[in-house]
ZATORTI-589550 format. One record per atom (N, C-alpha, C, O, CB): x, y, z. Coordinates in steps of 0.1 Angstrom, whole numbers, padded with zeros to 4 digits, always signed. Glycine has a CB too. Layout:
% residues N
XYZ...
//
This chain:
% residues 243
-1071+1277-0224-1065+1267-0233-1075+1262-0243-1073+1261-0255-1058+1256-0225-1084+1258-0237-1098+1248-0247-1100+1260-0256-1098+1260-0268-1117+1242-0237-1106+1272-0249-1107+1285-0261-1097+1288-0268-1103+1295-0276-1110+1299-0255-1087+1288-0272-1069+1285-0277-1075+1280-0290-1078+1286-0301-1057+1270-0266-1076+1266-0286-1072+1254-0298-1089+1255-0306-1093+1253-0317-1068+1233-0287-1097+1260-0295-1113+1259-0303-1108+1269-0313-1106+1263-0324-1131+1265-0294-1104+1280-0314-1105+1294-0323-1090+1288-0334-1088+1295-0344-1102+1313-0310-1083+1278-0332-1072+1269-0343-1081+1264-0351-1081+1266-0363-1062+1256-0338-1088+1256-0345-1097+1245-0350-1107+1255-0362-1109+1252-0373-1108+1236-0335-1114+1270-0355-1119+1273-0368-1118+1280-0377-1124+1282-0387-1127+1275-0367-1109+1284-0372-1095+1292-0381-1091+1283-0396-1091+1286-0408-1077+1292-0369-1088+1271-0391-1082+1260-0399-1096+1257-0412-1096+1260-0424-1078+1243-0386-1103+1253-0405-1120+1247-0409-1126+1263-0420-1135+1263-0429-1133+1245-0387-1120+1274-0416-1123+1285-0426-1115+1287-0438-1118+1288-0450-1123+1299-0420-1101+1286-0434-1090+1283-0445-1094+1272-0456-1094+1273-0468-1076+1279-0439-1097+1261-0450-1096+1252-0459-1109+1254-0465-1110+1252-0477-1093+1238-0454-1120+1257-0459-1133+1260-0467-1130+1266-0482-1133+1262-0493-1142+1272-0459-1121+1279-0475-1117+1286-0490-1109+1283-0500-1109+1288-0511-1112+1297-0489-1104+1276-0497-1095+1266-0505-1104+1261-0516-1104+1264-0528-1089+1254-0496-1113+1248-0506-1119+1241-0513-1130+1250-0528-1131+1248-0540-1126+1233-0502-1137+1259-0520-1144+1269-0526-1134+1277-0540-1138+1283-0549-1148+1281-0511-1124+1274-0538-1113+1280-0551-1114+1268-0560-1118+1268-0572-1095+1282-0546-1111+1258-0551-1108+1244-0561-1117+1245-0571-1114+1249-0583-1111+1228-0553-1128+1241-0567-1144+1240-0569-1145+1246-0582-1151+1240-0591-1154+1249-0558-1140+1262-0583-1148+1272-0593-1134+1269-0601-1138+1268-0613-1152+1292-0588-1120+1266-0601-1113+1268-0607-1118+1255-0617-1121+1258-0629-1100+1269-0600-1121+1240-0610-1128+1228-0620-1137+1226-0626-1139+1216-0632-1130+1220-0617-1149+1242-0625-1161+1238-0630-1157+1250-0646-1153+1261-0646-1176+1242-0617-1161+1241-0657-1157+1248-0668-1167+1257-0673-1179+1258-0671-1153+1239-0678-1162+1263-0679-1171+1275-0682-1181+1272-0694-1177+1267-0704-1163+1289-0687-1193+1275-0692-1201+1273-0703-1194+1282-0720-1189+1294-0721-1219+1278-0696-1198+1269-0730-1196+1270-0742-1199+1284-0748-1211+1287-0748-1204+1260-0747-1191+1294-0754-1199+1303-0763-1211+1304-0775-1212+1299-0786-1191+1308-0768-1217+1312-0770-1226+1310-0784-1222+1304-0797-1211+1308-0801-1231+1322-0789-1228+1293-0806-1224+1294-0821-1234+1303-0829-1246+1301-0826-1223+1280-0827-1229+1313-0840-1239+1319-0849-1239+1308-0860-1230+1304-0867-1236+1334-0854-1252+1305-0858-1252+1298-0876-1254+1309-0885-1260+1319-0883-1264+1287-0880-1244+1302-0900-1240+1305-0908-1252+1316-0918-1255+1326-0911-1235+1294-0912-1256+1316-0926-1262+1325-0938-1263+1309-0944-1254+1302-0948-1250+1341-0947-1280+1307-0944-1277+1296-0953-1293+1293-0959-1302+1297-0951-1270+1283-0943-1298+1286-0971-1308+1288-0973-1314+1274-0966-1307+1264-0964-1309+1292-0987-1331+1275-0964-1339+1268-0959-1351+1264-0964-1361+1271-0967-1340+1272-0950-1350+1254-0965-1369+1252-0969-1376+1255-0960-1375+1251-0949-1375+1238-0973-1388+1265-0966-1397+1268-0951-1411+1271-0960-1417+1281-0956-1390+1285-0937-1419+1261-0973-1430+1263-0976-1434+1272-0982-1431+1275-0994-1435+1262-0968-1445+1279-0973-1458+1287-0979-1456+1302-0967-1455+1302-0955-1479+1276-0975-1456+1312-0976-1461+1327-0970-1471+1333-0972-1468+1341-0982-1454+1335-0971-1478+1334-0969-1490+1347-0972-1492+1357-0964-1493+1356-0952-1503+1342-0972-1495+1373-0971-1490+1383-0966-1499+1395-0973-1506+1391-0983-1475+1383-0969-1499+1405-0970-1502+1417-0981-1496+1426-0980-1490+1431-0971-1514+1423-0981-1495+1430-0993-1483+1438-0999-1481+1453-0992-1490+1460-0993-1486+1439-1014-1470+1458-0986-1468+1468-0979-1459+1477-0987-1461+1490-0988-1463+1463-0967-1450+1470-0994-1440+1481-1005-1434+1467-1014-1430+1456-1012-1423+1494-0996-1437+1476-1023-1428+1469-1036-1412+1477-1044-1409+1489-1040-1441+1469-1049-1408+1473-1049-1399+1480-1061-1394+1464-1073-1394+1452-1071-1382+1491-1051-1391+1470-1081-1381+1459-1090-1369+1464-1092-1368+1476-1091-1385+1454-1104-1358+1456-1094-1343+1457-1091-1336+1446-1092-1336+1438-1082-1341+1461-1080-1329+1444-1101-1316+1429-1102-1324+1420-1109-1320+1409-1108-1309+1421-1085-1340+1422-1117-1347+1407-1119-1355+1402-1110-1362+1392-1111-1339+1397-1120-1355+1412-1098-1369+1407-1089-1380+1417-1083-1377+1428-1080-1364+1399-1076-1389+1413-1082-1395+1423-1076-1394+1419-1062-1394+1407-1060-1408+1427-1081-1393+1427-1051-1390+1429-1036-1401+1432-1031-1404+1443-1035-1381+1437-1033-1410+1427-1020-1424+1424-1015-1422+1430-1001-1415+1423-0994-1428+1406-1016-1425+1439-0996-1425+1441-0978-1439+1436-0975-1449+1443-0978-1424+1460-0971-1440+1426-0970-1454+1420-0964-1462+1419-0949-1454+1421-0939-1453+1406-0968-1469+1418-0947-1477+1424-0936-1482+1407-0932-1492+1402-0937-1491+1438-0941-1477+1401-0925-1482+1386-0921-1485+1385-0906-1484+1394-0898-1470+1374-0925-1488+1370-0904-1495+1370-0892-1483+1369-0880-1483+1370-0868-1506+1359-0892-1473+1368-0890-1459+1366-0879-1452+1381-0882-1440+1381-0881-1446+1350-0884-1459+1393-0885-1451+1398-0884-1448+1410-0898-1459+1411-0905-1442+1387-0881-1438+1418-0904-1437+1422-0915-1428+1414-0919-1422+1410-0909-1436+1434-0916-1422+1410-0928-1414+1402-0935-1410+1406-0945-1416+1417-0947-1417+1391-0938-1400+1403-0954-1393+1409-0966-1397+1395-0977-1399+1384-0972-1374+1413-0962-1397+1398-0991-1395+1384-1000-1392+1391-1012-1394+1403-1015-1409+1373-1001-1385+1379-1023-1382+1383-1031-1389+1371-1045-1386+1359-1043-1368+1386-1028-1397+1373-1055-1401+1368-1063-1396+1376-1074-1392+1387-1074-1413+1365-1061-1397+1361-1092-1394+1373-1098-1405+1382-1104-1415+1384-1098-1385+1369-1107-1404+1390-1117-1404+1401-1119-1419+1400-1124-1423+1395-1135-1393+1406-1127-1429+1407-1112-1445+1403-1112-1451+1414-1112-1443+1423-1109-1450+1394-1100-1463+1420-1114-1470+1430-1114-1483+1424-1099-1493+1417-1096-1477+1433-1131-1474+1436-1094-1478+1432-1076-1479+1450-1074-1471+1457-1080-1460+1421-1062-1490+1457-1065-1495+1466-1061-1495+1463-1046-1496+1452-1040-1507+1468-1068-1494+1479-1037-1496+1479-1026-1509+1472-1022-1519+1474-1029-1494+1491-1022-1508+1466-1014-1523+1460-1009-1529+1447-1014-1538+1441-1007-1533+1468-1013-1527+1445-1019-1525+1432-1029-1517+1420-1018-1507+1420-1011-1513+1436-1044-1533+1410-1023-1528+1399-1011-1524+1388-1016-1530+1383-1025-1539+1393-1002-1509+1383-1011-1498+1372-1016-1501+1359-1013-1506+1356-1002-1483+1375-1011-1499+1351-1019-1487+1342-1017-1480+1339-1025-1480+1340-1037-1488+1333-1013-1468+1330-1014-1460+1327-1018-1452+1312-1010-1449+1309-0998-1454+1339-1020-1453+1306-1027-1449+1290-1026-1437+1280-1029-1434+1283-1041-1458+1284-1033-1431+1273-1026-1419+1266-1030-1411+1276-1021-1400+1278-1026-1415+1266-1046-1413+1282-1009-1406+1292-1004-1391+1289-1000-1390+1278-0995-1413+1296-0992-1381+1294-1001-1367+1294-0986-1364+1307-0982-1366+1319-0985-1351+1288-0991-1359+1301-0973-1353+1317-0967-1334+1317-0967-1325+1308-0965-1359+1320-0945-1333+1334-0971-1317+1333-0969-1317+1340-0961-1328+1346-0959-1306+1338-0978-1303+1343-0948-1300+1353-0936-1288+1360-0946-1281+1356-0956-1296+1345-0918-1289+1373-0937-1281+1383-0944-1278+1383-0960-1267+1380-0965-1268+1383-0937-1288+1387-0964-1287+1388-0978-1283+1398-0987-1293+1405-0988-1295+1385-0981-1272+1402-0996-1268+1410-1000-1274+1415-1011-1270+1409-1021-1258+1407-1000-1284+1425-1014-1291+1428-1027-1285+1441-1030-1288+1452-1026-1308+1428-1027-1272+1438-1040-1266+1449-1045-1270+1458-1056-1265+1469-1058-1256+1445-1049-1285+1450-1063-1295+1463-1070-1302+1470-1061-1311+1476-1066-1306+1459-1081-1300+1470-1047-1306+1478-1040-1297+1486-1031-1302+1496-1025-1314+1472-1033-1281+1482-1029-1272+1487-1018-1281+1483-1004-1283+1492-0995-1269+1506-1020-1284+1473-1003-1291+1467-0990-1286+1454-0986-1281+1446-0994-1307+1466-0993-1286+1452-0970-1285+1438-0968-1298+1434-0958-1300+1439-0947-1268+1433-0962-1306+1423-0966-1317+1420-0957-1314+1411-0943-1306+1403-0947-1326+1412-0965-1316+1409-0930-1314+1406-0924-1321+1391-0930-1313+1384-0936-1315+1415-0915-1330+1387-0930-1340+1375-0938-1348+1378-0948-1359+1384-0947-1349+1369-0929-1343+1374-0958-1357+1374-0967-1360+1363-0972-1353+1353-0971-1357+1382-0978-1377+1362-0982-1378+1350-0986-1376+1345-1001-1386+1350-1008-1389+1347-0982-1370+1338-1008-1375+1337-1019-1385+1327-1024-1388+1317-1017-1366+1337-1025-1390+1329-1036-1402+1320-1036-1408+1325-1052-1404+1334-1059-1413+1324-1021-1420+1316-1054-1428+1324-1069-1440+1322-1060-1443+1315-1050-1428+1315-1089-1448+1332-1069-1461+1336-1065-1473+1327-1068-1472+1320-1078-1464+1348-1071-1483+1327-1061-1488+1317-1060-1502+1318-1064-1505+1328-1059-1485+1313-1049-1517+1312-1072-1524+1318-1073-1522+1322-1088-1513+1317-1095-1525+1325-1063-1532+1334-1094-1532+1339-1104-1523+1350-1111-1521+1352-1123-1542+1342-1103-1518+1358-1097-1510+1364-1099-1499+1365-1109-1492+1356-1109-1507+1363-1091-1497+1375-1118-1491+1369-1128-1471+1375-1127-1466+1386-1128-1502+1373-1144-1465+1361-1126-1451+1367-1126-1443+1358-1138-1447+1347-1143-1442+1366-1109-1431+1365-1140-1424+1361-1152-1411+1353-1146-1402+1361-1145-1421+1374-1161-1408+1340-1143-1398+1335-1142-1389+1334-1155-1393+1332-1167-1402+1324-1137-1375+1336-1153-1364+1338-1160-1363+1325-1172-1358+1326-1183-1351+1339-1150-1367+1318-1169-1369+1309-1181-1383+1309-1195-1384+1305-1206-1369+1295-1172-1394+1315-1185-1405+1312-1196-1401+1328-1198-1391+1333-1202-1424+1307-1191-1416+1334-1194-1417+1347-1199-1406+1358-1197-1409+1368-1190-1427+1351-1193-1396+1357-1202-1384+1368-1197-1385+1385-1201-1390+1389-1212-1371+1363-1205-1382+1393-1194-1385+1406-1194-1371+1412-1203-1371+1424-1203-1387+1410-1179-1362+1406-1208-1353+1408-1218-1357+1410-1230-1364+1401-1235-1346+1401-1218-1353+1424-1240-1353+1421-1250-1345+1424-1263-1336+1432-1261-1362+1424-1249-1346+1419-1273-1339+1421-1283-1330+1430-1284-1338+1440-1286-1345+1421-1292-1320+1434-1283-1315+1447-1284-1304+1445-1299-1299+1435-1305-1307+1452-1267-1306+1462-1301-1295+1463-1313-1282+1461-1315-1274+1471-1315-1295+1471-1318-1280+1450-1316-1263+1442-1318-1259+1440-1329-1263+1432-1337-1261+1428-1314-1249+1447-1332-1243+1445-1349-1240+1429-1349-1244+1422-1340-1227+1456-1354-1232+1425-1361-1228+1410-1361-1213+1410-1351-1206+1419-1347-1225+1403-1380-1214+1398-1350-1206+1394-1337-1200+1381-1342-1208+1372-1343-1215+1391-1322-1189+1379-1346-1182+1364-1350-1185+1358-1339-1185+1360-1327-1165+1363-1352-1191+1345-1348-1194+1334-1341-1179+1329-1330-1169+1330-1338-1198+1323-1353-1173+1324-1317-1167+1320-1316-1159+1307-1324-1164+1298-1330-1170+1322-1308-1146+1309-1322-1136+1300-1332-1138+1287-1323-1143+1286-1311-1118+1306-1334-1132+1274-1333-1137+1261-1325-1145+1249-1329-1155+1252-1336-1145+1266-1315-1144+1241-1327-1153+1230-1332-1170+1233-1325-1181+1235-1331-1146+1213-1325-1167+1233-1310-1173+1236-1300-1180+1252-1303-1190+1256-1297-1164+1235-1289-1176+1258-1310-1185+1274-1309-1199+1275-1315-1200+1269-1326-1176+1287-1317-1208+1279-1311-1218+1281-1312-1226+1297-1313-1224+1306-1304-1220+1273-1302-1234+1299-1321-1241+1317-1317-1254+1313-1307-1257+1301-1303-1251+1329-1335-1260+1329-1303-1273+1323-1293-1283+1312-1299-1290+1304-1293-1282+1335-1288-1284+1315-1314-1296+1316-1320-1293+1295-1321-1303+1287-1320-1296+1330-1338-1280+1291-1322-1278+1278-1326-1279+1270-1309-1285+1260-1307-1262+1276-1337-1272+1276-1299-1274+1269-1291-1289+1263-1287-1292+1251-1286-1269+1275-1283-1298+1275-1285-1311+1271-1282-1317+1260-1297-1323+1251-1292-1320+1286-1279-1317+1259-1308-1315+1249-1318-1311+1238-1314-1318+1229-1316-1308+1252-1327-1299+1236-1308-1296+1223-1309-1293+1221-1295-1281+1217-1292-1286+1218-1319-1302+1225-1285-1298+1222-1274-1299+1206-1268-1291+1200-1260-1305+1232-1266-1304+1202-1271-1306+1188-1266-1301+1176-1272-1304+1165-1268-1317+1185-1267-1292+1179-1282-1282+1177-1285-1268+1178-1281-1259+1171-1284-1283+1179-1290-1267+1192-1273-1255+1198-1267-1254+1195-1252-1244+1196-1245-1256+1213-1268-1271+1187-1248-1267+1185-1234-1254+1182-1224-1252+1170-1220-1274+1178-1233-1249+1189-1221-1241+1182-1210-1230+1182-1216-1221+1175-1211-1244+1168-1206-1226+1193-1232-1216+1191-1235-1211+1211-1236-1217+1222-1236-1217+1179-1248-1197+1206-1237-1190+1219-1233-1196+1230-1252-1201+1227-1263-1166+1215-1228-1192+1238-1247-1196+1250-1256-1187+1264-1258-1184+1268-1247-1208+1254-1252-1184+1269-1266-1179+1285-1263-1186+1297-1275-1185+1299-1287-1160+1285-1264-1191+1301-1266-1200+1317-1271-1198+1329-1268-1199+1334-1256-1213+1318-1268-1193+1339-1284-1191+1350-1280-1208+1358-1281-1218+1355-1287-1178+1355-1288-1203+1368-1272-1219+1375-1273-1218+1388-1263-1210+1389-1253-1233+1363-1267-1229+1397-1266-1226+1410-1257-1232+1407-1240-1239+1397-1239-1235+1426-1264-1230+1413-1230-1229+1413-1220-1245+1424-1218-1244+1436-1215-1214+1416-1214-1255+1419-1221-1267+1426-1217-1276+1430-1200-1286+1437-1197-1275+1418-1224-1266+1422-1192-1274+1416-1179-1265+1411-1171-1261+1401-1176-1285+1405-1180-1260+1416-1160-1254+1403-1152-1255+1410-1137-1254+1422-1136-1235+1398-1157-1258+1402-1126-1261+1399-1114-1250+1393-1107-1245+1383-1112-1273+1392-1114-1245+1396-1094-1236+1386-1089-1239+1382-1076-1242+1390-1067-1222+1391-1090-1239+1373-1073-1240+1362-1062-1250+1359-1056-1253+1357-1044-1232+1364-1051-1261+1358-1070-1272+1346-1066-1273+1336-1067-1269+1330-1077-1281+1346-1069-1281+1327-1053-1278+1314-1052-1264+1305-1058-1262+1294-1063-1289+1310-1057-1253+1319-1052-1241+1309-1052-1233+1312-1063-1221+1308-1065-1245+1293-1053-1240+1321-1071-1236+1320-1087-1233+1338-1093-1236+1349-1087-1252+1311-1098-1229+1337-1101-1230+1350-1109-1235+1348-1121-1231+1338-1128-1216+1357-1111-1242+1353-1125-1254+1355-1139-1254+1367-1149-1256+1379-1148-1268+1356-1132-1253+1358-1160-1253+1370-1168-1257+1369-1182-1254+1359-1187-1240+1375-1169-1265+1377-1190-1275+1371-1199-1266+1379-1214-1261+1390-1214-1295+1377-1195-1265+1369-1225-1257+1370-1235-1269+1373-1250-1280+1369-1252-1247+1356-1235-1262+1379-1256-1270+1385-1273-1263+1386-1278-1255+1394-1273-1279+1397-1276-1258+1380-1299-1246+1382-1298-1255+1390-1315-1247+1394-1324-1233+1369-1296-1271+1392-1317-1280+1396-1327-1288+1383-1336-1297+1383-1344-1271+1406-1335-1281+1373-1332-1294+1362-1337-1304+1356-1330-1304+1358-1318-1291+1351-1342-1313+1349-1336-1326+1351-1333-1336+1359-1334-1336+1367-1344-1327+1351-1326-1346+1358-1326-1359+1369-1326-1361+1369-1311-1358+1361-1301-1374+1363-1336-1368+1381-1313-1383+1383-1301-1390+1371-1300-1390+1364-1290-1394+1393-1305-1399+1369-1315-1408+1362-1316-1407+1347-1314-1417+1341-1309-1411+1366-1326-1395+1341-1317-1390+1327-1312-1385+1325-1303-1381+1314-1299-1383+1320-1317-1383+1339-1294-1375+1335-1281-1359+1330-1279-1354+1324-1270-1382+1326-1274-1354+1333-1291-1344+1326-1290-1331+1332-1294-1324+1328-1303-1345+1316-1297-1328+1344-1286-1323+1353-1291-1312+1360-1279-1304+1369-1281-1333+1361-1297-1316+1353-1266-1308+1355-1252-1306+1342-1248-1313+1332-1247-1317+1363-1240-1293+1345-1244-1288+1333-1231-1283+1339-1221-1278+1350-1220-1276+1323-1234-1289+1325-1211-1284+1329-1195-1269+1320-1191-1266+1309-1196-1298+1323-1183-1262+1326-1184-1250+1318-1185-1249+1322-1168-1252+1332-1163-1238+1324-1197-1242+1309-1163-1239+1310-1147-1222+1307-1145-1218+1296-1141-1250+1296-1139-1216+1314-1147-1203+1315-1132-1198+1312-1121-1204+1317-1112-1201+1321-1128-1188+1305-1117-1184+1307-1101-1181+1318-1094-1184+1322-1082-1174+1300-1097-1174+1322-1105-1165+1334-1097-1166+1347-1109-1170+1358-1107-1145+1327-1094-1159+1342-1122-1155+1352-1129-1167+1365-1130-1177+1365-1124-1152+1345-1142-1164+1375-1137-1175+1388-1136-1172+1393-1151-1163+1387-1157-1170+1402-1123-1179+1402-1156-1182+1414-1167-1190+1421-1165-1198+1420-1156-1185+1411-1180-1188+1430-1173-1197+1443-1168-1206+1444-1181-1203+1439-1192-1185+1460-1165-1221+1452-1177-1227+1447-1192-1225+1462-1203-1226+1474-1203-1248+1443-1191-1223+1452-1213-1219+1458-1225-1205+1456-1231-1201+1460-1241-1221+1473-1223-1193+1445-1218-1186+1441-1226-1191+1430-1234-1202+1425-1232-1176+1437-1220-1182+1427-1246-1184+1415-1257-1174+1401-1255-1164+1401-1262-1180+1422-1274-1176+1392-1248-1170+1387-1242-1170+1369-1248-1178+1365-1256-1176+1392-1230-1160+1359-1242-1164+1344-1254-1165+1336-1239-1155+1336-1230-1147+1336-1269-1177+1330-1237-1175+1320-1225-1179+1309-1227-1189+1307-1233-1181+1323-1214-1173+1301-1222-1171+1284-1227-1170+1275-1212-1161+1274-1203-1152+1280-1239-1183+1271-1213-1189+1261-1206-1199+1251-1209-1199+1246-1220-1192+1267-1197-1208+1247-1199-1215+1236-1207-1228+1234-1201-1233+1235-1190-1208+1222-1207-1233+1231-1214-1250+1230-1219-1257+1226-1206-1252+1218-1198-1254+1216-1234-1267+1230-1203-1277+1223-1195-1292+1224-1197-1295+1236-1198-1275+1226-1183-1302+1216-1198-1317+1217-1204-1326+1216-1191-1324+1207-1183-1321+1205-1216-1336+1227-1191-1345+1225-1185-1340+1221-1172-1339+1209-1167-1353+1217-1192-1334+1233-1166-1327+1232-1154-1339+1239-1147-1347+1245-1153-1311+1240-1153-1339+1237-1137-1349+1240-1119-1340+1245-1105-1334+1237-1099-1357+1220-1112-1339+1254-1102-1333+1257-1093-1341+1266-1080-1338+1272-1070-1323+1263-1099-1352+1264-1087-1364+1268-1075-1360+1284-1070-1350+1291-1070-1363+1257-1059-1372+1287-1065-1371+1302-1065-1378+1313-1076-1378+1325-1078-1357+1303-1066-1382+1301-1082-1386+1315-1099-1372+1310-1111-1371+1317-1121-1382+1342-1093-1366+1304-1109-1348+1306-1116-1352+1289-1123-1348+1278-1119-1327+1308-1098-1362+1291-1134-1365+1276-1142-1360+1279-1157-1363+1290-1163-1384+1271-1141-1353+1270-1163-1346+1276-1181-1346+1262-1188-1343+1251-1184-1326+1285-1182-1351+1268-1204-1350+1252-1213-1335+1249-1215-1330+1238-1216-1357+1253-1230-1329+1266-1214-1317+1260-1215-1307+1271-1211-1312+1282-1210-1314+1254-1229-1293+1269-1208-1282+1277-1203-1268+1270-1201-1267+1258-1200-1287+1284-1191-1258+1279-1199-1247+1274-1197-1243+1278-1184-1245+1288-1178-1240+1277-1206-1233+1266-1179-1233+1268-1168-1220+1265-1162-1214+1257-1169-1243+1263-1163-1214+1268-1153-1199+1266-1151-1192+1274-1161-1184+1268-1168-1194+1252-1152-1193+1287-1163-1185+1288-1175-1175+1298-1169-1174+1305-1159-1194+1292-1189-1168+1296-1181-1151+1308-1179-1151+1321-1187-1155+1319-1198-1135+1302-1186-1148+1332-1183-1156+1345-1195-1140+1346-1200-1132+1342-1192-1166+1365-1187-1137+1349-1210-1130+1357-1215-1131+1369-1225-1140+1369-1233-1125+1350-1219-1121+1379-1224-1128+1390-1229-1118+1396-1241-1121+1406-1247-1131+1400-1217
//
């Protein structure tokens, strides 16, 4: 009889064990899934490196560097850089997954940045690697507001901050840097020699292909900074293309 009720007793005492042992795992919540952060730019300084491969493409030259963390990718703009050739590079950020469609590549990280030192590179505002090309005449756009290349840069500081519309040929355009689509306008005035003879114009969204002739109306900005190499006395920006 006592052996009976002992082997109830642990019969009972195992059931409920398992029970509890259910309870238990059914209340304890499951740890959180990973979050991926986003594709996003960062300030991260100073890189120094030596040069492993180069090319130019889209307005930049593209740097494979040999650092102490490692090989790394970067992008500055358009510089006379040789294999072996020792870098830096200052005002740095980094983007993740970066789409460089003058290359059909996506970088997993790269850096952008300007070169640092003597090295000599050409940011899009001073020394530009654009040049004059042969553009018959181009009607000025219609408008109170219309303007040619040759007058905007003239009276830009005057125009600050105010809307504009310019027709002009489509010599250059880049899409979805730092957020933007870019595209550089000539409609035949100006010079070489005054520099005043290209505009840069920035987009949200809209596109052209180069060599359409196109009227886009947006507004003035001077001596804009957007770090990276991307510094201009002047350009338009927000604008709407029409074609």
């Amino acid at each position: 009889m006592r052996s009976t009720i002992l082997a109830m007793v642990l019969s009972a005492s195992c059931t409920l064990g398992v029970v509890a042992c259910r309870e238990s795992a059914q209340s304890t919540p499951a740890p959180p899934a990973p979050t991926l952060a986003p594709a996003s730019f960062g300030n991260t300084g100073t890189f120094a490196g030596t040069v492993l491969e180069t090319m130019d493409a889209g307005g930049y030259t593209y740097l494979k560097l040999s650092t102490p963390k490692g090989e790394r990718w970067a992008a500055v703009s358009l510089a006379e850089v040789k294999v072996g050739d020792p870098v830096t590079i200052v005002n740095a950020t980094v983007m993740n997954d970066f789409e460089a469609k003058s290359l059909g590549r996506t970088f997993d990280q790269i850096i952008f940045g300007n070169l640092g030192g003597s090295m000599p590179s050409f940011p899009h505002g001073a020394k530009r690697s654009e040049n004059v090309q042969n553009i018959g005449p181009i009607p000025k756009s219609a408008g109170a507001d219309g303007r040619t290349v040759a007058e905007v840069w003239a009276e830009r500081v005057p125009l600050k901050d105010k809307p504009v519309s310019l027709r002009g040929k489509v010599v250059k355009f880049n899409r979805g840097i730092l957020g933007k689509n870019w595209l550089h306008l000539q409609d035949g005035t100006g010079t070489q020699e005054a520099s005043n003879f290209d505009l840069t114009v920035t987009t949200n969204n809209d596109e052209a292909e180069v060599g359409d002739v196109v009227v886009v109306r947006g507004v003035v900005h001077v001596d804009k900074d957007f770090g990276a190499g991307y510094s201009y006395p002047v350009l338009i920006e927000d604008a709407k293309i029409e074609k």
